[in-house]
N, C-alpha and C positions, 0 to 999 in steps of 0.2 A: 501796640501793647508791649513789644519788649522792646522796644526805645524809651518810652516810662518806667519800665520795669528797671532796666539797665542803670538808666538814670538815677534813680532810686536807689540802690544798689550803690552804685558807685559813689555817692553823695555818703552814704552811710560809712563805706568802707573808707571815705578821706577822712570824715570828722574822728575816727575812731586811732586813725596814724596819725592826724596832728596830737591828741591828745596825748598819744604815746610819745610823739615826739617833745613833746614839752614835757614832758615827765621826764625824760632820758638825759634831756636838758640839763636837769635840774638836781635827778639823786641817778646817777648812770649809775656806780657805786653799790647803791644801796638794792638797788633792783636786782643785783647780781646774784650778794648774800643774799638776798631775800628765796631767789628763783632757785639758786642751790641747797639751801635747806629745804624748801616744799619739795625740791624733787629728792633728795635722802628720806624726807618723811613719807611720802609717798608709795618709792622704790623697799623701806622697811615695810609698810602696811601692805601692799601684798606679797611681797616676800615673805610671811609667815601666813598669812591667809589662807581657807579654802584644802583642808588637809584629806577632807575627804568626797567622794565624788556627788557629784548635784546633779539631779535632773532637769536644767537648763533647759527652757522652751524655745526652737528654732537652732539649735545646736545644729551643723553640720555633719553628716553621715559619712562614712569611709566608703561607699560605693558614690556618693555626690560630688565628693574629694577627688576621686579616682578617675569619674568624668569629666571633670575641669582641668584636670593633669592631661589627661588623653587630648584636650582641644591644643593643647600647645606643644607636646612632644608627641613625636612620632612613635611609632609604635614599634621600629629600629633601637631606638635609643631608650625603650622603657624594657630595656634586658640588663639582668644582672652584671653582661660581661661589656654593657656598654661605657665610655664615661664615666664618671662621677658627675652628679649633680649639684649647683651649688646655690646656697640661699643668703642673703643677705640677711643679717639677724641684728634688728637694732632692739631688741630684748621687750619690743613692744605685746598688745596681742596678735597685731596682724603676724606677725613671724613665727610666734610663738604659739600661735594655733597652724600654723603650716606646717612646725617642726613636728607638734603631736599628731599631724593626719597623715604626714606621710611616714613616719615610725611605723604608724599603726596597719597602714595599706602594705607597708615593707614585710609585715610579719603574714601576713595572706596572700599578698602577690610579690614575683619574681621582681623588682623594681631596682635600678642600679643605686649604688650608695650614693647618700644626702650626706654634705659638709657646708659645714655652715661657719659664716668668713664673718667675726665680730670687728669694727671700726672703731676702735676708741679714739674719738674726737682730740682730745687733748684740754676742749674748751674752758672746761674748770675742775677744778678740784676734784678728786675719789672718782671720777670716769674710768681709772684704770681697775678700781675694786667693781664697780660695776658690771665692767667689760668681764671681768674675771666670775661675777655669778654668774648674768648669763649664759658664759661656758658653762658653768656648773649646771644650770637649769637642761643644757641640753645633753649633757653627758647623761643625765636621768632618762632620757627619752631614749639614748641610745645611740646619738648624733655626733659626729666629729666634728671638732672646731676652731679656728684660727682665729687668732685674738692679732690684729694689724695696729697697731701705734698709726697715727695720722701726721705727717709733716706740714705743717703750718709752712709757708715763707718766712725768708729772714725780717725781721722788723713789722712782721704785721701784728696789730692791734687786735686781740679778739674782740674785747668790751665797747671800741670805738667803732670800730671800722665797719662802714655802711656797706662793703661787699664781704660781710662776714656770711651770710645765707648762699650767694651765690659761689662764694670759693669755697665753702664748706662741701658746698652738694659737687662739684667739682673735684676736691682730694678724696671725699668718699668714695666714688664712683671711679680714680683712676686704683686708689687702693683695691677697691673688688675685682676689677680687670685684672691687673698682675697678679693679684693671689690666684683668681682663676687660671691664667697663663700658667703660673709658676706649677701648679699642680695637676693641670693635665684636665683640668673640667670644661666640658664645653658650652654650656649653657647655666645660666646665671636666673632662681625664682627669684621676684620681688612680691613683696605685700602690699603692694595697692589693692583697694576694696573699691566698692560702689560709692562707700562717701571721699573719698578720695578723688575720683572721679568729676561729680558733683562741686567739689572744691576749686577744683581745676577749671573745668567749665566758665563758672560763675565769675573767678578772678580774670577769666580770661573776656568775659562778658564787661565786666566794668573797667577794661582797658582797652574796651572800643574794639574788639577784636570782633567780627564777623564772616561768613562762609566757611573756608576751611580753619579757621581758625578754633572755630567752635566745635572742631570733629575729636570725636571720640577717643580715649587712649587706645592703642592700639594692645592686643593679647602677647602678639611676638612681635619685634622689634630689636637693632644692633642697639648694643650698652651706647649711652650719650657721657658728654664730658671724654672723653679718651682718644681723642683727634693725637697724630703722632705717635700713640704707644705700640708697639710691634708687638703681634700676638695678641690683639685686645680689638684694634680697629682693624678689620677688612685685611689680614692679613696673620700671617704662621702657619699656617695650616699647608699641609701637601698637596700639589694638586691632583684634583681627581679629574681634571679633564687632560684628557691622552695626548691631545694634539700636539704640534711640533717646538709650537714657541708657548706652552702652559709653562714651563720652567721660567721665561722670560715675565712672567705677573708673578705677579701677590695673589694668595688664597685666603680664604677663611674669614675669621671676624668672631666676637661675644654676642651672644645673642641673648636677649632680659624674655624671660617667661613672667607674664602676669595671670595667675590661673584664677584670682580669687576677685576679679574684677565683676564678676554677677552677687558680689555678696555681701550685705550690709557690714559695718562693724559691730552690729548690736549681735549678729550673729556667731561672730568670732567670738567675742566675750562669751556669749553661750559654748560656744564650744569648748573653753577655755577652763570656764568653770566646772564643765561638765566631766573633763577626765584631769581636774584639778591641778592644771598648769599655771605654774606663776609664771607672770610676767612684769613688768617695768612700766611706768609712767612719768614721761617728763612735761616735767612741770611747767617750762617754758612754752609749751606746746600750749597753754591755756592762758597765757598771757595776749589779750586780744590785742595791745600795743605795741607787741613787736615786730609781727610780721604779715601781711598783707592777706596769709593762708590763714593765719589766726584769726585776723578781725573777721573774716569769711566763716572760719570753722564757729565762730561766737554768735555770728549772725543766725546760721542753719539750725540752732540749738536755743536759742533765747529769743528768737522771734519768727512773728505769725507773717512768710512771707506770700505773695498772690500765688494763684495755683501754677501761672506760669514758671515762677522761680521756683519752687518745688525741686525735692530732690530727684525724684524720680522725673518728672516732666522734663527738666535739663539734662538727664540722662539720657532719655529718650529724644533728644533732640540733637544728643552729640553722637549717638548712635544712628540715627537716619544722618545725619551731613557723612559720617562716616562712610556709611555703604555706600552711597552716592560717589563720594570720589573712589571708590573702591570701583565701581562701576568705569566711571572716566581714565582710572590708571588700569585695569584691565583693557581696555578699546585700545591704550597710549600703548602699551607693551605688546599689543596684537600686531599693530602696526609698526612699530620698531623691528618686531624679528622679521617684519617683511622690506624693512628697507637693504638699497643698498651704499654701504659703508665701509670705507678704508682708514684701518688705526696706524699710523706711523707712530712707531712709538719711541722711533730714533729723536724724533723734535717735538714730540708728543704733539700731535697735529693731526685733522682729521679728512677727508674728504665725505660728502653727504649725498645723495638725492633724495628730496624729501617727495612725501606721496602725492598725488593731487589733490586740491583741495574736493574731489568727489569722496575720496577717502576717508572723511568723516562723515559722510550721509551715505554707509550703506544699503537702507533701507528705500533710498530715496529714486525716485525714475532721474532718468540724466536730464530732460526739463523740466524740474521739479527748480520751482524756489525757494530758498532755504525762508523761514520768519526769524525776527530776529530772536525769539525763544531757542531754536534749531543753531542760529548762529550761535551764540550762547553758551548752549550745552558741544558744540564744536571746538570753540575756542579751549574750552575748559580740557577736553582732552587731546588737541591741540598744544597747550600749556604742558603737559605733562610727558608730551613726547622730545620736543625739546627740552624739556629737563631731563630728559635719559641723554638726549645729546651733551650736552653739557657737563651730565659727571664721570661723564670720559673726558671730558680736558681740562674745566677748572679744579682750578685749587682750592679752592675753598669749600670747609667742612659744610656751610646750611649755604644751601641758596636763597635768593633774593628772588620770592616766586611772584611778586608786582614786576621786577622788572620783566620776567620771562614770559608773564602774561602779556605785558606791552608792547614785546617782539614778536607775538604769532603773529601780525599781521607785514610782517618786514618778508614774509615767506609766504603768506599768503592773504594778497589784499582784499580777496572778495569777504573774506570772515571780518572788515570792518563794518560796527554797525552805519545803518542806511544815511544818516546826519554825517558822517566824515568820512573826509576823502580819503582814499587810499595813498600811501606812501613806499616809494621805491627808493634807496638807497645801495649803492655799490658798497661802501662797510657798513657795519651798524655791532656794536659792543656791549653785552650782558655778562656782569657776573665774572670779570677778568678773563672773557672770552669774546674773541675778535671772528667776527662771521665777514668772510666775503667772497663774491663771486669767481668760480672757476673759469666759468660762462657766461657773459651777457647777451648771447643773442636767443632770443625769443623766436621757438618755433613755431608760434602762434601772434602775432602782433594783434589779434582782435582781442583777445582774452586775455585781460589780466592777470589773472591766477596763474597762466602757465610761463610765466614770465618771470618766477622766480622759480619753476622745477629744475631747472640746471645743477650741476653740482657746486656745494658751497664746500668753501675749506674754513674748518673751526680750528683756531689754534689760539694758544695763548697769548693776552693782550699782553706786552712789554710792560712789564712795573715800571713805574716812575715815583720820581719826586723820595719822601721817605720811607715807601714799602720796598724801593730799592737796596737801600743800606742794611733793613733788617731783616731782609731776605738771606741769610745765611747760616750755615754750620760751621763748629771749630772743631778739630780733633786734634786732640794734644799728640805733642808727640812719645814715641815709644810706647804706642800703645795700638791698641784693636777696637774699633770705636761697637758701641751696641748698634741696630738697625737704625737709623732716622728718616722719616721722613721731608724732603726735601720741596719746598714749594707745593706740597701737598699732592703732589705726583708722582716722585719718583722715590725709592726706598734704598739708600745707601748705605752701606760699611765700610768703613774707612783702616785697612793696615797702614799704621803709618810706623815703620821702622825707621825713621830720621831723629833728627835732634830738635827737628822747627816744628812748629803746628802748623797744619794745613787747611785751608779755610776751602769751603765751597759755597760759590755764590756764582750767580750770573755774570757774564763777558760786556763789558762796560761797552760802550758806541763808539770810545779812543780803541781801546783797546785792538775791539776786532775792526776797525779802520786799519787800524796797522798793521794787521795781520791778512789783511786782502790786500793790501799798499802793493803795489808795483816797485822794485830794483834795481834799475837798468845799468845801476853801477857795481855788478855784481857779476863777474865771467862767468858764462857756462849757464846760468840762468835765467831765462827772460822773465819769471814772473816769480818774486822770492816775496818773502812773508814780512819782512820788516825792515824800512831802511834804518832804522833808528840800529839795528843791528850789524857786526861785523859780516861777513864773507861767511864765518862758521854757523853762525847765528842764525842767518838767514836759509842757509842750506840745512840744519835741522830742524827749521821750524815750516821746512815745506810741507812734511808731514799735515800739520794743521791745516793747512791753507787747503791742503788736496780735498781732504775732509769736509771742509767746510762749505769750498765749491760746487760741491755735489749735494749741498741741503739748497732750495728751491720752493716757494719761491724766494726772495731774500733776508725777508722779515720774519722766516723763522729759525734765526741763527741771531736773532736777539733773544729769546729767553733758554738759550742750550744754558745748563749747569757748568761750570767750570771748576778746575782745582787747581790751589794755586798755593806753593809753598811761599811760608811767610820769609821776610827777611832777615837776616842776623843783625844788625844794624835797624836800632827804631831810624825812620822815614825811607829807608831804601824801598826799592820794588821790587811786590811779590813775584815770584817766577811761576809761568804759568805752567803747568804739569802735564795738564789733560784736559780732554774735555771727552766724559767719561761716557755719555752717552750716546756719541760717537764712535768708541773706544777709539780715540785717534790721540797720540803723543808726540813730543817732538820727534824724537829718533827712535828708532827698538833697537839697534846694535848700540847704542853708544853708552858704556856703562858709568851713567855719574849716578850721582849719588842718590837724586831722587826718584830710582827705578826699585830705591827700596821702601816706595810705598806702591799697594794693592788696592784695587776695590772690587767690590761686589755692588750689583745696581739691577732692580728690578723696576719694574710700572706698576703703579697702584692695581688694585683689585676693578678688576672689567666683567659684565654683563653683557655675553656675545649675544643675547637672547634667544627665546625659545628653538628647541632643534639644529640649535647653530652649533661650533665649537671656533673654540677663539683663533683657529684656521682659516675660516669663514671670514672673518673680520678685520684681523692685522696681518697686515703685507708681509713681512717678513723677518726673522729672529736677528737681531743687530748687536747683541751681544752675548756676553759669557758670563751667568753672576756666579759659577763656580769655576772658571777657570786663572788661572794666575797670570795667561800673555793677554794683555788688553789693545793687542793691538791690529788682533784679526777684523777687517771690516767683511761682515758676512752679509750679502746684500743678495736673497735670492728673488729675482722678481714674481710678481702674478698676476704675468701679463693679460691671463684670460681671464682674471675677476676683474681687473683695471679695464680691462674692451671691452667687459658687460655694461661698465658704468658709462663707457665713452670718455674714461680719463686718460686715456696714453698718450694723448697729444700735449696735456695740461698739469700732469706729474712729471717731473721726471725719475728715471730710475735709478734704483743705487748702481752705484758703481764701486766696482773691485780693482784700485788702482793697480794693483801688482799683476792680475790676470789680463788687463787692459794693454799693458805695456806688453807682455806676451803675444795676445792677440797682436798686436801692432808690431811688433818684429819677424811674426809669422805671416802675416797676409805681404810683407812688405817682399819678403823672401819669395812668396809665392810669385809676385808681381814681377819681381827680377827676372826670376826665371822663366816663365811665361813670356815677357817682352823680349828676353835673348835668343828665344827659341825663334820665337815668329818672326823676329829681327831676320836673323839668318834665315828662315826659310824666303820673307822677304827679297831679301839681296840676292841671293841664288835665283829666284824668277825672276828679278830685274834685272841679274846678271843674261840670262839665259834670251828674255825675251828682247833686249836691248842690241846684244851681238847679233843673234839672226837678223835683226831688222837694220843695223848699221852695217853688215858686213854682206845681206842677203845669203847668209847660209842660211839652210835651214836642219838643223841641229835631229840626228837620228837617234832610236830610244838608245843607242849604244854611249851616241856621247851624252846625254844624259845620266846617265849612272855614272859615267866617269865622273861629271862636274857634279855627280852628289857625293861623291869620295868624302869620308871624315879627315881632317887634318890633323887630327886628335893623336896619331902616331908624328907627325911632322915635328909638333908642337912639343912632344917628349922630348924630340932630339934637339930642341931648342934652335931650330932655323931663324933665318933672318925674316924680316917679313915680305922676298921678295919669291916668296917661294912658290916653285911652279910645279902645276899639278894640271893633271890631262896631257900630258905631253902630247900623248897621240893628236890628240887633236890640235894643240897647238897655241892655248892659252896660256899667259903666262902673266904676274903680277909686277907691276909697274908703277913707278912714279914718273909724272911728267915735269915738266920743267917748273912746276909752282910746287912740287914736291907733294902734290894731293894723288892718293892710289887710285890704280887704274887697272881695268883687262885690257889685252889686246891680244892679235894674233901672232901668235913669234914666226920672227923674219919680216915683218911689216914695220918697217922705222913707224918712230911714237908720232910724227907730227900728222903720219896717215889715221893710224887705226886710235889717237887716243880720245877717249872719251871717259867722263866722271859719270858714274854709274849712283852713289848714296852720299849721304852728308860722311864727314870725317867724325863723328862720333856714333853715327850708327855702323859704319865700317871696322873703325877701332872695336865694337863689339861682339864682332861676327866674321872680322875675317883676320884681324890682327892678332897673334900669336901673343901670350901672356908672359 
């Protein structure tokens, strides 16, 4: 039935865009003037309309208003001294019945101020007199309001160009983010209704879309279109989480309220009418030839379609897929804040153990076999748990959630269905994320499934080819760059007080070759950064090289960010600066010139999961985005959440090269001194047990203390080294005829009593005078 239905549908919706299309063909022009005049005729006929109040049948109520408000904010944020709220007002009814219900809720309830953000297109002619009633419309109600200019790109074609609907909803939507940002609002209404919905569904039915495809709009949800803008996407905002390295993330994000999503439009115009709000009608919007939502909105309204396609039946159908995965990404997030997980967020890389595959059948006995309905409903929130893994490392804005469905089974093979075989893999790649083993060896050799619980390390897959080249930022010089985001991971600010622009992009495969290169022509250094470099050269850029040593395992020192001032001379080469999320630089003492640019560098926005805090999660704070020296490597370990996971053997640990060297001159010291002690005490027993035994004395506790006398007063007066000590008793220090030291007894010629007692360099240390 909705495979015919579909079909159907979608046959309709093509015949109805070719038509258009050969029309646009033919008078593009003329459609234009045509579309612009009905909508001025239109936008004057209810603009003088409807002066006084109607009793409209199915009108919305200000208590029914007030509960659709309540399902999307909190009951924090619906206070007077909270925020400002902000609404999207394209001068239609849907906006324009939201603006008159929340005035009217405003004057009976405490509710924080409504601002409402107008977009003037730009698209044709008199939009900006438009833009300017609707202001006017909601000044009446009592509403403030920003009237935003829309920036087209340079050379694009409004009347031609076939991605005019989708760059349209794109500038609109970056526009309402920064007005939002710029004024301090935290949350953003939109007017989507019930048929709006319905719209969406259906268009999304006759594009072959199925399962989640078909799920429901969602009530609250972050603003889309605004990937990279700071303060809009998943970031600006202070953190509220306390922990040590929250300073080191991005907070926050825009969030779209949809509150009118239970309610027809036939209802909005009742309300409209009913406390005589004018509002706007464009005309385009009825044009069934133009756009894909149109031929759709033509269909729902001029024809008899089966009960399945119904508005409400598709409604009701994108609302159960809804809860359903609502259901599955609840199970996915249970199980996340129970894994255990480490976020490096120096090379932005992760380490994982994932649950056992019994961990999606908790209801089940341990010999219970799954059906493949069970396997199924597994996979599915399965899918969704690795997709929290994932947007901690990729970069990119939507996922590819086919691919991520096709990898639950790389992690666990028994959720293949029963027809195919399982697959093992040492790497395997979703999504510009590279998964591979920390572990191969399987604690279980019977069991499949436990043969991939080990821990995995997720890190980013090295671009290539030409997402390499246009993987970067420029920042002009003598300036202070705004926030960017950077590979969709990292959030930089760029002071660059030079003359050159400095680019940040990834560390090329020549590059950091040469910068691990070996220098054995180089005095004083066994292992320098560049031979292609002089003697100085090489000696400040150890710096880098120490840095980079210490990232592990090698392959993820191919996607670190780098900065790299450009050259004065077109084709010279760029000098490399930093590599900033390392904070490591060639030299910190040596003042050239490029020490007069600064960064700031945070990590995108992270979900430590439930009860956690982002303590719980990433290993440790590895830079400063407010401090000015970029060159402290702060590298605290945690060693006891790393032994929980069983990774100490298979991470390594940062390393603090300066405290390293410390350590290393202090245990070395200790060692000295330790082996000279025992040295001498040594030699003194070999002294001691040697003569009794070559000469059969046998040595009384008297002459013992003598021969533990210090020399330490001898050695002030600077004697020779033949100096005799124990007189009483009668030993005395000697060379024999090979000129190597000796004891004997004095008055006994050497060729009787000589004997070599230790080597000449453990002598030299314990009994030779300095």
């Amino acid at each position: 039935m909705w495979t015919r239905n579909a079909a159907c549908l979608r046959s309709c919706c093509s015949a109805l865009a070719r038509g258009g299309r050969a029309r646009r063909a033919d008078e593009p022009r003329r459609r234009v003037r045509d579309a612009i005049a009905s909508s001025h005729a239109v936008l004057r006929r209810h603009a003088h309309a409807h002066h006084g109040p109607l009793k409209a049948e199915g009108a919305i109520g200000d208590a029914e208003f007030l509960g659709a408000l309540r399902q999307v904010l909190p009951v924090e944020k619906l206070q007077p001294t909270s925020a400002p709220v902000g609404l999207a007002v394209s001068g239609g009814v849907d906006s324009m019945a939201i603006a008159t219900l929340y005035s009217r809720c405003k004057q009976s309830h405490r509710l924080p101020d409504l601002h409402g953000i107008i977009v003037d297109h730009k698209a044709r002619p008199g939009s900006g007199q438009e833009a300017q009633w609707v202001a006017e419309q909601l000044a009446t109600l009592g509403v403030k309001s920003t009237i935003i200019p829309m920036v087209w790109p340079e050379g694009f074609d409004l009347h031609t160009s076939t991605r005019f609907e989708a760059e349209a909803r794109k500038r609109r939507y970056e526009a309402l983010g920064k007005t939002c940002r710029d004024k301090g609002i935290g949350s953003l209404i939109m007017g989507q209704h019930k048929d709006d919905q319905a719209e969406t569904l259906l268009m999304r039915l006759s594009s072959n879309r199925h399962r989640s495809g078909l799920a429901a709009t969602t009530r609250i949800g972050w603003i889309p279109e605004c990937f990279g803008v700071h303060g809009v996407y998943h970031s600006g905002s202070p953190a509220s989480d306390k922990s040590s390295v929250a300073p080191f993330f991005e907070h926050g994000g825009m969030q779209v309220l949809r509150p009118m999503l239970d309610f027809e439009k036939s209802r909005l115009i009742a309300t409209c009418e009913m406390h005589s709000t004018r509002w706007a009608e464009d005309a385009t919007n009825h044009d069934r030839t133009l756009t894909a939502r149109n031929a759709v909105r033509y269909i729902l309204r001029n024809h008899k379609l089966p009960e399945a396609l119904s508005k409400d039946s598709v409604v009701s159908v994108g609302q159960s897929v809804q809860s359903r995965l609502e259901k599955h990404k609840a199970a996915a997030a249970a199980l996340y804040s129970s894994c255990d997980f480490k976020l490096d967020i120096q090379t932005g890389s992760l380490v994982v153990r994932f649950p056992p595959v019994e961990a999606f059948f908790p209801d089940s006995d341990p010999d219970h076999v799954p059906s493949p309905s069970e396997k199924l409903q597994a996979r599915a929130t399965a899918q969704y748990l690795v997709e929290a893994f994932l947007r901690l490392i990729s970069p990119r804005e939507h996922l590819i959630l086919e691919t991520i469905a096709n990898s639950v089974t790389w992690f666990w093979p028994s959720l293949h269905p029963d027809n195919l075989p399982p697959r093992t893999c040492q790497y395997n790649s979703t999504n510009d994320c590279l998964f591979s083993h920390v572990s191969h060896v399987s604690q279980n050799q019977d069991d499949p499934s436990t043969k991939h619980l080990g821990p995995w390390c997720v890190s980013r897959q090295p671009p290539s080819g030409p997402n390499f080249a246009n993987i970067r930022e420029v920042f002009p010089p003598s300036q202070t760059s705004d926030w960017r985001l950077f590979d969709g991971r990292y959030w930089i600010r760029v002071h660059n007080h030079t003359t050159r622009p400095i680019t940040l992009r990834f560390l090329k495969d020549t590059k950091l070759e040469a910068l691990m290169r070996l220098d054995p022509t180089v005095k004083g250094y066994r292992n320098l950064l560049d031979s292609g470099f002089d003697a100085r050269a090489s000696d400040r850029r150890r710096h880098l090289r120490a840095a980079l040593e210490a990232i592990k395992p090698h392959r993820l020192r191919r996607h670190l960010p780098a900065l790299f001032l450009e050259p004065e001379l077109e084709g010279g080469d760029p000098e490399l600066l930093a590599l900033p999320t390392l904070q490591a630089s060639p030299d910190p003492n040596d003042p050239s010139d490029h020490w007069e640019c600064r960064w700031e560098i945070r990590y995108k926005k992270v979900d430590p999961g439930a009860g956690r805090c982002l303590d719980d999660i990433a290993t440790r704070p590895v830079f400063h985005p407010l401090e000015s020296d970029p060159l402290t490597l702060e590298q605290e370990a945690t060693r006891a959440q790393l032994d929980a996971l069983g990774l100490l053997n298979s991470i390594p640990e940062p390393r603090d090269l300066a405290q390293e060297k410390r350590d290393k001159k202090k245990r070395y010291r200790e060692r000295k001194k330790l082996h000279r002690e025992q040295g001498k005490k040594d030699n003194e027993h070999a002294t001691h047990q040697q003569l009794a035994h070559d000469q059969g004395v046998l040595l009384t506790q008297d002459m013992r203390e003598m021969l533990h006398m210090s020399t330490a007063e001898e050695k002030g007066k600077g004697k020779s080294k033949s100096i005799a000590w124990g007189a009483d008793v009668g030993l005395v220090k000697d060379r024999d005829e090979n000129g190597e030291h000796i004891v004997r007894w004095k008055g006994l010629p050497p060729p009787v009593a000589v004997k070599r007692l230790v080597p000449t360099k453990v002598w030299r240390r314990t009994w030779c005078s300095d």
